[in-house]
C-alpha positions as CSV (number, residue, x, y, z in Angstrom):
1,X,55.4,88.3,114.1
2,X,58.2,85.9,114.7
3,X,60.8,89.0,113.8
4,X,59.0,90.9,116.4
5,X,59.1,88.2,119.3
6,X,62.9,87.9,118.1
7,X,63.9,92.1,118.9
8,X,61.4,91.6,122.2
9,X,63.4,89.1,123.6
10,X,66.9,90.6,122.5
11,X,65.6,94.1,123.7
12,X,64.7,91.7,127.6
13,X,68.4,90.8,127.6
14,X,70.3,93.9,126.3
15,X,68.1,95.4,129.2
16,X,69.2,93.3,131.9
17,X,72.6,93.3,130.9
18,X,72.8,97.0,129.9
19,X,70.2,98.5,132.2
20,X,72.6,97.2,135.8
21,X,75.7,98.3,134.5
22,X,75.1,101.5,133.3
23,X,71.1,102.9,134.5
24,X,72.6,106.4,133.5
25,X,74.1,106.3,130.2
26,X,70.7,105.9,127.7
27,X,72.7,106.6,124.8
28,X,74.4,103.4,125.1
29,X,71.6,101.4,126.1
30,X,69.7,102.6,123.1
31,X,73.4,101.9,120.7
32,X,72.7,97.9,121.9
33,X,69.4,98.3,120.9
34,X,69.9,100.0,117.7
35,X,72.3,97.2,116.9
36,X,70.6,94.3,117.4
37,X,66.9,96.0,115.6
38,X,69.5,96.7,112.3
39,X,71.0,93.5,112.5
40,X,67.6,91.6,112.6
41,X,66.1,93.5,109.9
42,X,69.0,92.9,107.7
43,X,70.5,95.8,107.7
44,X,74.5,96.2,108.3
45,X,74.9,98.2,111.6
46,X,78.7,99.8,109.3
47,X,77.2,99.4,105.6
48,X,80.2,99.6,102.9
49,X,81.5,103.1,102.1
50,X,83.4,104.1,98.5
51,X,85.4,106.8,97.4
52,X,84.3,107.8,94.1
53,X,86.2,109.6,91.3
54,X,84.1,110.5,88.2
55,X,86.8,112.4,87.0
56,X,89.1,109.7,86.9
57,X,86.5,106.7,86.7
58,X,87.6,104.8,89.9
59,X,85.4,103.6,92.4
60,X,87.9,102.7,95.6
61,X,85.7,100.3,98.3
62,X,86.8,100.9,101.4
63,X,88.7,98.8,103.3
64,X,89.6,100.2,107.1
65,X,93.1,99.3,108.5
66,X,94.9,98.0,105.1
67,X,95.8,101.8,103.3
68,X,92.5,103.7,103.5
69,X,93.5,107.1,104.5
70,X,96.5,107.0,101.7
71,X,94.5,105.6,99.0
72,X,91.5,108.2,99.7
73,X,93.9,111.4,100.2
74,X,95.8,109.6,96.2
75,X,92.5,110.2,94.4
76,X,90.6,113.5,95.9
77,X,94.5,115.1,95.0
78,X,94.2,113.3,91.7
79,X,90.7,114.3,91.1
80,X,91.6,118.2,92.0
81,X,91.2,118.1,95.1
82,X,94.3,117.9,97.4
83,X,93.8,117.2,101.6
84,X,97.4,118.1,102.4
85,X,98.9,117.8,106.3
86,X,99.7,114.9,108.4
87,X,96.4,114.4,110.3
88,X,94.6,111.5,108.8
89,X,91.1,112.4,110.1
90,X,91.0,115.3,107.7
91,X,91.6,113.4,105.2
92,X,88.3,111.4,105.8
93,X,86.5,114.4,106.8
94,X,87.3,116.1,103.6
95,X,86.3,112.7,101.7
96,X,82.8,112.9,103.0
97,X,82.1,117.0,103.1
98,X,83.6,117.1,99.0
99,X,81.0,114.2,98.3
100,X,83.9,111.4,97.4
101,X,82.9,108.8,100.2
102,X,79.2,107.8,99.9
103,X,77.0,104.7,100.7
104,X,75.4,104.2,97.5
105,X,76.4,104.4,93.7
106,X,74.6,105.9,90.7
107,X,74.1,103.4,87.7
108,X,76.8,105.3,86.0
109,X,79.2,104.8,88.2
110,X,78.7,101.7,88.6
111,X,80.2,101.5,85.5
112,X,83.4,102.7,86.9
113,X,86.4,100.9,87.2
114,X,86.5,98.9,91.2
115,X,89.4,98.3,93.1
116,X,89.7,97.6,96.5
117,X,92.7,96.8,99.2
118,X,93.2,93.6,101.7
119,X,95.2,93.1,104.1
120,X,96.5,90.0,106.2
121,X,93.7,89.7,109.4
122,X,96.9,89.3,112.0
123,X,98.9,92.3,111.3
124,X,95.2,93.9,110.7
125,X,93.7,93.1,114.0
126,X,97.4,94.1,115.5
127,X,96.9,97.1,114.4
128,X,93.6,98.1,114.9
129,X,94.1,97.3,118.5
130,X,96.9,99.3,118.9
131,X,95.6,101.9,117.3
132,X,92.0,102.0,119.2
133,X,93.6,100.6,122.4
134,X,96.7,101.1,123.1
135,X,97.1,104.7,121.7
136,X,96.4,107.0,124.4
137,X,97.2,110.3,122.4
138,X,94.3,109.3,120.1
139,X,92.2,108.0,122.9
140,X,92.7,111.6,125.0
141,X,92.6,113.7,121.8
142,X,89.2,111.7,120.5
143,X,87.8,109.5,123.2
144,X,87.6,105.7,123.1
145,X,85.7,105.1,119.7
146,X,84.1,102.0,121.0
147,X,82.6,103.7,123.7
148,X,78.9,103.4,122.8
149,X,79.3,100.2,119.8
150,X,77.0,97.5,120.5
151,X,76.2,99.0,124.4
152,X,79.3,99.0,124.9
153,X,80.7,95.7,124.8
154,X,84.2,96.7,123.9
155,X,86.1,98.2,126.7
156,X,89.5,100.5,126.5
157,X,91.4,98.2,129.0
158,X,90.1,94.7,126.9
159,X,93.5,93.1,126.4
160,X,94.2,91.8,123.3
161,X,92.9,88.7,123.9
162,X,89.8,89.4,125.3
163,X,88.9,92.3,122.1
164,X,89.3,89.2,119.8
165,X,87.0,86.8,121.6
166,X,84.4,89.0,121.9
167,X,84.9,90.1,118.1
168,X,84.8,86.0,117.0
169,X,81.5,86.0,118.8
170,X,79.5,89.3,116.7
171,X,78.2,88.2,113.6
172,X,79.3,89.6,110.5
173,X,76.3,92.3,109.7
174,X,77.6,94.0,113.2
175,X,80.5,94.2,112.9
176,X,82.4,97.7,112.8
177,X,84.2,98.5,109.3
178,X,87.9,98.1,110.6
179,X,87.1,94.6,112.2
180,X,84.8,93.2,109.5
181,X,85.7,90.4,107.3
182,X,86.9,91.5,104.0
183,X,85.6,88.3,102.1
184,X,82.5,89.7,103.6
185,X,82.7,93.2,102.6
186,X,83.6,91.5,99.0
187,X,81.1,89.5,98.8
188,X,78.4,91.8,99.7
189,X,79.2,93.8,96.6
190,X,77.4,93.0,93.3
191,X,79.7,95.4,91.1
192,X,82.9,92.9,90.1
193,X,86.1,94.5,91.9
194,X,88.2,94.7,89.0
195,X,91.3,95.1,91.0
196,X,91.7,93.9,94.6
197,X,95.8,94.7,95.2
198,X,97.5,93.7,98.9
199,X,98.6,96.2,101.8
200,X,101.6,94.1,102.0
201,X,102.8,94.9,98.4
202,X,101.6,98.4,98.4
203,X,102.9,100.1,96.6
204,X,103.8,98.1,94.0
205,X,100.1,97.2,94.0
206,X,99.3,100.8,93.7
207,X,101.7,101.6,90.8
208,X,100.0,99.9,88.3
209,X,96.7,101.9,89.3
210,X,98.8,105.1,89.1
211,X,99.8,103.8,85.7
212,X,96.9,103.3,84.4
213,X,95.0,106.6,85.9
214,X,97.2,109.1,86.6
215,X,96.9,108.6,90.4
216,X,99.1,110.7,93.0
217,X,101.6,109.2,95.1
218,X,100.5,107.5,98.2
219,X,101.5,108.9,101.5
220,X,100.6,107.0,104.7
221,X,98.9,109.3,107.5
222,X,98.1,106.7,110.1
223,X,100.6,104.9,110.2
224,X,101.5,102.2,113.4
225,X,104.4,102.1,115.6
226,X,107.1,99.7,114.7
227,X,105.4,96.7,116.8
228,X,106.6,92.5,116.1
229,X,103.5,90.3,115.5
230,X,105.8,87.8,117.4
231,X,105.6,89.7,120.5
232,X,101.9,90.8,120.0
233,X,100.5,87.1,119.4
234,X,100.5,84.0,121.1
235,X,99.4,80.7,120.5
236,X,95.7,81.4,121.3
237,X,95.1,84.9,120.1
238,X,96.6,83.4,116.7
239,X,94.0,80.6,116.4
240,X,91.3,83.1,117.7
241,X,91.8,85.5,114.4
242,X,92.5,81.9,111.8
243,X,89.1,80.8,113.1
244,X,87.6,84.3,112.8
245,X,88.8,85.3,109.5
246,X,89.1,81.5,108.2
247,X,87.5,82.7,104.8
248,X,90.3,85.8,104.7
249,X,93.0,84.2,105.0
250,X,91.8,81.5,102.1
251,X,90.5,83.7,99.4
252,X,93.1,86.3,99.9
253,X,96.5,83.8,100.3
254,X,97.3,84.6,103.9
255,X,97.6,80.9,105.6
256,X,101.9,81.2,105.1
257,X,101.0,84.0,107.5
258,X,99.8,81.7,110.4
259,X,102.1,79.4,109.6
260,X,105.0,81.6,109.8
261,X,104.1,83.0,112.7
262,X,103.0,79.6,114.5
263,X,106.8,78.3,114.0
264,X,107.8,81.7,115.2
265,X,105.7,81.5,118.3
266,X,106.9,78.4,118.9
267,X,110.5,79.1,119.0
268,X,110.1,82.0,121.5
């Protein structure tokens, strides 16, 4: 009864906050909604997506913005299957329709051997926002992907600023797969990732995968523009991401990263 009154009263204020701004769009109305029911219930609105080779017996977990596309396109060529061009979407596409990328795991592949991708949460929200934001070829091609996430409570013209204080503010089981926590996405697994390698050593990282498994080379799809953190961050949008992705930047070894780019911003 108490979960109930809980999703009446969120469904009152998504609906007076929704409902004004936007009494013709129903679709996004119902995405808020949607949101907040899954969230209450548990349930992760972006639950954690793998990329499974039984041929090769690797289980990849997904991790958005830190190599995804290469490392997916590396084992569906290794496996037999090779996604070949320069448009990354394919290669996702073609991870889903072959039956690579899937939401749950059979006991036998559970088995498998796990390995998994971080990345350091400033150049990773960098680049997520120029990518979703700031890239207006992939916003006219494909439409602004946040369009309908949560109601709508990311917009195309946020700033960078303003996309990172309302990301500190959704909780964890919300949030999308390329802005959600990777201790999180971690820590929700009960399989033990045997390997978790760094985007910032990636390829050296990967080698030893390839080594071991016979793994293709990787090739980067979606790759950013040359952009300077330096320029991207000030003092404020820095401590916004430390605070958000406190846990990150322990477990994976990314405070020299603030720090660096604290004394940087401070000699600007």
């Amino acid at each position: 009864m108490e979960r109930v009154k809980k999703v009446q009263s969120y469904f009152r204020m998504a609906t007076e906050t929704f409902v004004e701004k936007r009494r013709d769009n129903r679709s996004t109305l119902y995405a808020a909604y949607k949101g907040v029911y899954q969230g209450l219930r548990g349930q992760p609105l972006d639950p954690i997506k793998y990329c499974v080779s039984d041929k090769l017996g690797l289980v990849y977990l997904v991790n958005s913005k830190a190599g995804c596309s290469a490392i997916k396109q590396s084992l569906m060529a290794s496996s037999g299957d090779d996604v070949s061009g320069d448009n990354y979407w394919d290669v996702h596409k073609e991870g889903v329709k072959k039956g690579y990328v899937r939401a749950s795991l059979s006991e036998s592949e559970k088995k498998h051997y796990f390995f998994t991708f971080v990345r350091s949460p400033f150049s990773r929200m960098a680049s997520l926002y120029l990518n979703k934001f700031c890239n207006q070829q992939n916003i006219s091609q494909r439409g602004f992907g946040y369009q309908k996430y949560l109601g709508g409570i990311l917009d195309r013209n946020d700033s960078f600023e303003k996309f990172l204080t309302k990301v500190a503010k959704i909780p964890d089981i919300l949030c999308d797969r390329h802005f959600k926590p990777q201790a999180y996405l971690i820590n929700q697994e009960s399989v033990k990732i045997n390997f978790i390698g760094k985007f910032e050593n990636f390829n050296e990282d990967y080698e030893r995968l390839r080594k071991n498994y016979a793994l293709g080379k990787l090739e980067v799809l979606n790759k950013s523009s040359e952009y300077s953190l330096r320029e991207i961050y000030t003092q404020r949008t820095l401590d916004l991401v430390a605070k958000r992705y406190e846990e990150d930047i322990e477990i994976f070894g990314y405070k020299h990263e603030y720090d660096k780019l604290k004394a940087e911003l401070l000699n600007k």
